[in-house]
C-alpha positions in Angstrom: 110.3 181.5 43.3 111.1 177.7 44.2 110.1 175.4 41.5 107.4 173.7 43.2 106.0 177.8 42.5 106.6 177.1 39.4 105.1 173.7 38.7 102.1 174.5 41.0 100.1 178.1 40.3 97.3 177.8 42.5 97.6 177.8 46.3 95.8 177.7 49.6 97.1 179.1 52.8 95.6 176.5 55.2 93.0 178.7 56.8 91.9 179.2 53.2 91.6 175.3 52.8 89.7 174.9 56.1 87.0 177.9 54.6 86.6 175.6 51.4 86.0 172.3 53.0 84.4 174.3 55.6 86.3 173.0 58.6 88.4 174.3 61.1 92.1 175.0 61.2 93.1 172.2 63.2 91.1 169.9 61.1 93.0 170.5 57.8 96.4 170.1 59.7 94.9 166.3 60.8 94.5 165.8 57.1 98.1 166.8 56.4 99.5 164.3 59.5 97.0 161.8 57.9 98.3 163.0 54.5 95.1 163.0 52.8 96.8 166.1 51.6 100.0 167.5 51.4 101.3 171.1 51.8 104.6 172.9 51.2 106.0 176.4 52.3 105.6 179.3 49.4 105.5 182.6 48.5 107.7 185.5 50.5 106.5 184.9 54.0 107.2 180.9 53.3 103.5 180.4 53.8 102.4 176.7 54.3 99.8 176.1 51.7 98.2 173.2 50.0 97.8 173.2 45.9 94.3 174.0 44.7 93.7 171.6 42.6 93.9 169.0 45.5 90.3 170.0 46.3 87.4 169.5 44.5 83.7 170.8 44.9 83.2 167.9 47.5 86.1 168.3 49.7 89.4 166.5 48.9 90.3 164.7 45.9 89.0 161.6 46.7 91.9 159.7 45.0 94.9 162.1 46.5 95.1 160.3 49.8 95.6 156.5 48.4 98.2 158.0 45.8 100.1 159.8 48.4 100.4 156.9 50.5 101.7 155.4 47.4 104.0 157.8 46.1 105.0 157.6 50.3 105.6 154.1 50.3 107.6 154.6 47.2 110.2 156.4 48.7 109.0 159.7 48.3 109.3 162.7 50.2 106.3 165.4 50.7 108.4 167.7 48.1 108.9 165.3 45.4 105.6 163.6 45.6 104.1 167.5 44.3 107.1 167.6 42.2 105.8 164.4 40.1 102.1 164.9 40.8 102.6 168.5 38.7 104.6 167.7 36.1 103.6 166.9 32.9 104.5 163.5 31.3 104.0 162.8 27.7 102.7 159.5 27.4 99.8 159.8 30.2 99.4 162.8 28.5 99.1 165.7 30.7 100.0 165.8 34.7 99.0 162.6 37.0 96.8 165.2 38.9 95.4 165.5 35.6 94.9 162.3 35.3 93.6 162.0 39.2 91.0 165.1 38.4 89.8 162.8 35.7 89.4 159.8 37.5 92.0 157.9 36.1 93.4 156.9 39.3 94.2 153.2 38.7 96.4 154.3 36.0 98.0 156.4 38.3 98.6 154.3 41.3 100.5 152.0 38.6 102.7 154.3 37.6 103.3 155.8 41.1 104.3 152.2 42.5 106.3 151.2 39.3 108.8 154.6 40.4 109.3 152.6 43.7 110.8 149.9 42.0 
């Protein structure tokens, strides 16, 4: 198990995502060349999949795609931007996508654009 597996429980095979925002196929891979979302290859068959809790009732996180362009513009690569995005950091408390759920999205933004610095 890779330790994004381990960081991240929940994932969506992309057809999976396109059933739960109720679009096709093609559609979610625009959103991951847009990154408005960001995927990563897990499980045996190295399925590419997107983390869960990236979607929310509504669709996408409306927050994730203006953080990732952050994280992106601080230097980070698809890999570590779900590395920091699921890992727990004392003093927010919790995980920024935590944080992001919440609505707390300036905050995290912040933070994100401090790391490029």
């Amino acid at each position: 198990m890779s330790e994004l597996e381990e960081l991240i429980a929940d994932w969506l095979p992309l057809p999976d995502v396109a059933e739960r925002l109720d679009v096709s196929v093609k559609d979610v891979r625009s959103l991951l060349e847009e990154r408005a979302l960001l995927a990563a290859k897990v499980g045996e068959r190295q399925i590419r999949s997107v983390p869960a809790e990236f979607l929310v009732e509504s669709g996408v996180l409306d927050s994730l795609k203006g953080t990732l362009a952050v994280l992106s513009d601080a230097g980070f690569s698809d890999e570590e931007a779900l590395r920091w995005l699921f890992t727990a950091d004392d003093s927010l408390p919790g995980r920024p996508i935590d944080a992001l759920r919440e609505g707390r999205k300036t905050e995290i933004r912040r933070r994100a654009q401090a790391l490029g610095w």
